[in-house]
C-alpha beads as a LAMMPS data file, in Angstrom:
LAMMPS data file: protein, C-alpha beads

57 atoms
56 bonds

1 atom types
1 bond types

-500.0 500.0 xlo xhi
-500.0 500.0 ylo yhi
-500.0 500.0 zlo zhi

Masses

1 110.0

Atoms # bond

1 1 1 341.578 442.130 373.772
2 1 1 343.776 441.568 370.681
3 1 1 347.279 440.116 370.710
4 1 1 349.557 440.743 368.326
5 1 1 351.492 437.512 367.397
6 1 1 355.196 437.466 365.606
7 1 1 356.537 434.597 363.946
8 1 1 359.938 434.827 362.607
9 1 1 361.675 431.496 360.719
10 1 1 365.321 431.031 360.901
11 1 1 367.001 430.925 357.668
12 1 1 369.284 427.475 356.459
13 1 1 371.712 426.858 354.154
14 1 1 370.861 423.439 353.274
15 1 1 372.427 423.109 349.437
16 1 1 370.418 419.403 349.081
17 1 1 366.946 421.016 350.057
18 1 1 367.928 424.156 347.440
19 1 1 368.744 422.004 344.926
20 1 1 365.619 419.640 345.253
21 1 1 363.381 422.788 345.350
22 1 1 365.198 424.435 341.859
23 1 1 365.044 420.885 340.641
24 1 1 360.911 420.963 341.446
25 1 1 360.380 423.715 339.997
26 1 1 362.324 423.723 336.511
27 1 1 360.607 420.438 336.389
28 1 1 357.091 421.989 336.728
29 1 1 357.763 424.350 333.870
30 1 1 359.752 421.986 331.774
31 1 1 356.073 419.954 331.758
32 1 1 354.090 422.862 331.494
33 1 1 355.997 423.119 327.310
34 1 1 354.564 419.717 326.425
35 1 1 357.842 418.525 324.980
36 1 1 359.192 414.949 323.791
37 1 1 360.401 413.286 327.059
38 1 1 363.923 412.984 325.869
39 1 1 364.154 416.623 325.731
40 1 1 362.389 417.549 328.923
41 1 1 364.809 415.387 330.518
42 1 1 367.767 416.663 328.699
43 1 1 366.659 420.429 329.960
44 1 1 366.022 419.231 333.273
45 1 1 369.816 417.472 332.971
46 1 1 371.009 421.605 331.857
47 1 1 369.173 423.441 334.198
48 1 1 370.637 421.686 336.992
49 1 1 374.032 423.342 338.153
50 1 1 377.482 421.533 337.178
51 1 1 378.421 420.758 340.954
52 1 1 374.995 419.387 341.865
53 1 1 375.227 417.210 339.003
54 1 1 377.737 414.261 340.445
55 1 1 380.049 415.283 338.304
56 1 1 384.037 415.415 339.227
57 1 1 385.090 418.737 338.459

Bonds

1 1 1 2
2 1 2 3
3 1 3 4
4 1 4 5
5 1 5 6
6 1 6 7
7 1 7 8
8 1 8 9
9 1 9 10
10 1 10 11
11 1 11 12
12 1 12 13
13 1 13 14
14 1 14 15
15 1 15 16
16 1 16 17
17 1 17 18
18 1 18 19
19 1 19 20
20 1 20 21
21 1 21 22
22 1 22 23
23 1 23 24
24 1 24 25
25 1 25 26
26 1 26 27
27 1 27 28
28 1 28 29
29 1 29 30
30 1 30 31
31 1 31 32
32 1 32 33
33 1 33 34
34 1 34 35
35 1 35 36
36 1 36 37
37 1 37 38
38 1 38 39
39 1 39 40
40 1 40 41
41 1 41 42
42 1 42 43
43 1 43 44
44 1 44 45
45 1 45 46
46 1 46 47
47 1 47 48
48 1 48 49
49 1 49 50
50 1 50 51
51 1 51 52
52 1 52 53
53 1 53 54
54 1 54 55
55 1 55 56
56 1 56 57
């Protein structure tokens, strides 16, 4: 006998979990260019959007 299964997720809007994942991500392929530090962490600083930064607008 064979059961067919569903699953279904429920979507979130959880801005600090999207942020941490883009963050992740950009990260991964910032490393991936073997750059100087300094710039990899500049980039990372760029890719990052303006409001998730801390900064007052």
């Amino acid at each position: 006998m064979r059961k067919k299964v569903q699953i279904r997720t429920v979507s979130e809007g959880n801005d600090a979990t999207n942020v941490w994942i883009q963050h992740l991500v950009n990260r991964i392929i910032i490393e991936q260019l073997n750059l100087p530090h300094r710039l990899q962490a500049k980039l990372l600083y760029e890719t990052l959007p303006k409001n998730k930064r801390g900064e007052m607008k």
